[in-house]
N, C-alpha and C positions, 0 to 999 in steps of 0.2 A: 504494500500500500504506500502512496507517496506521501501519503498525510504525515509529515514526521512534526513535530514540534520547533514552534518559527525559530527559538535558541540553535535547535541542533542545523539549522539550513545555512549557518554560518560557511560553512566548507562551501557553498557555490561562489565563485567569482563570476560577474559579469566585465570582466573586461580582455584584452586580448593577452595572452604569454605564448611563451614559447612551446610548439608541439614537435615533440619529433623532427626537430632542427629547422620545421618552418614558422617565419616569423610571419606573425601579423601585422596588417601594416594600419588595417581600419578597427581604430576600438569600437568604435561607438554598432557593429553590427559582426564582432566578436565576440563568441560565447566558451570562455572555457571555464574547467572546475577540477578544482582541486579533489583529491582521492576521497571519494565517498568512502564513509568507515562501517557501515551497516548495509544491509541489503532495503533497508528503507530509504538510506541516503542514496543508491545508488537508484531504484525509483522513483525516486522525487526529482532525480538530476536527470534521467531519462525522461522524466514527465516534463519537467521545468524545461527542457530542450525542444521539443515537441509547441510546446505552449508559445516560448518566444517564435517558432518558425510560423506558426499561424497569425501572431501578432503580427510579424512582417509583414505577412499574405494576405490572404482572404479566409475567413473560417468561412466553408464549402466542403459539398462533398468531393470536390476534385482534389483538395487539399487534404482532405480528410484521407480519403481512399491513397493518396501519394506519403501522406506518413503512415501508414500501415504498413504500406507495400515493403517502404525501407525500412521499419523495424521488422517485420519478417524476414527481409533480406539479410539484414543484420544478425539477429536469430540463425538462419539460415551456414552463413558465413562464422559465424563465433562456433558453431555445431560441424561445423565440418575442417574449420584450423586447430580449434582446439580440443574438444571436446573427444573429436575422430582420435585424433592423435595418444588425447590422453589413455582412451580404451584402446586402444591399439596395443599400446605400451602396458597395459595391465592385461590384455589379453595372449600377447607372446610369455609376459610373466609366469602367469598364473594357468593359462592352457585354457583351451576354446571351451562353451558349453559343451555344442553336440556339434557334428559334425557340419549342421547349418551353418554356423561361424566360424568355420578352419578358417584358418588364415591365409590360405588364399583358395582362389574358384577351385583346381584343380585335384584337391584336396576332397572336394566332396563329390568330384566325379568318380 
């Protein structure tokens, strides 16, 4: 839930810092934040992200249906760099279920 308590939303900055060695050059329509410490912080700043791109925009369903689309993608893309990889790495470890998830196709022919 994003509803965290207005004390704890201190961690969001509204203004532009350094990401991954690119600089921002326009504060005033850069949005970054500092390390959510909760899984509520980190909804609030996923939601609080969301929220400013529609204040820029238009609240529509064109707008609407276009931040879905990129947090699914998003989703989509976190589930298959990381998430894949992590069970990957626990699945060589620890050894397949059943044969359904050998490690690789050819294995279960």
């Amino acid at each position: 839930m994003p509803y965290i308590n207005k004390p704890d939303r201190t961690f969001t900055v509204v203004k532009c810092r350094d990401i991954d060695g690119v600089s921002c050059t326009n504060e005033s329509k850069s949005f970054a934040i500092t390390e959510p410490k909760t899984y509520g912080e980190l909804n609030y700043a996923i939601t609080r992200m969301c929220h400013e791109f529609i204040d820029s925009n238009t609240l529509n369903y064109d707008t609407i249906n276009s931040i879905i689309g990129v947090l699914e993608c998003a989703k989509q893309e976190f589930y298959r760099v990381v998430v894949g990889r992590y069970e990957d790495k626990k699945r060589f470890k620890n050894g397949s279920v059943s044969k359904l998830d050998a490690i690789n196709i050819d294995e279960v022919r």
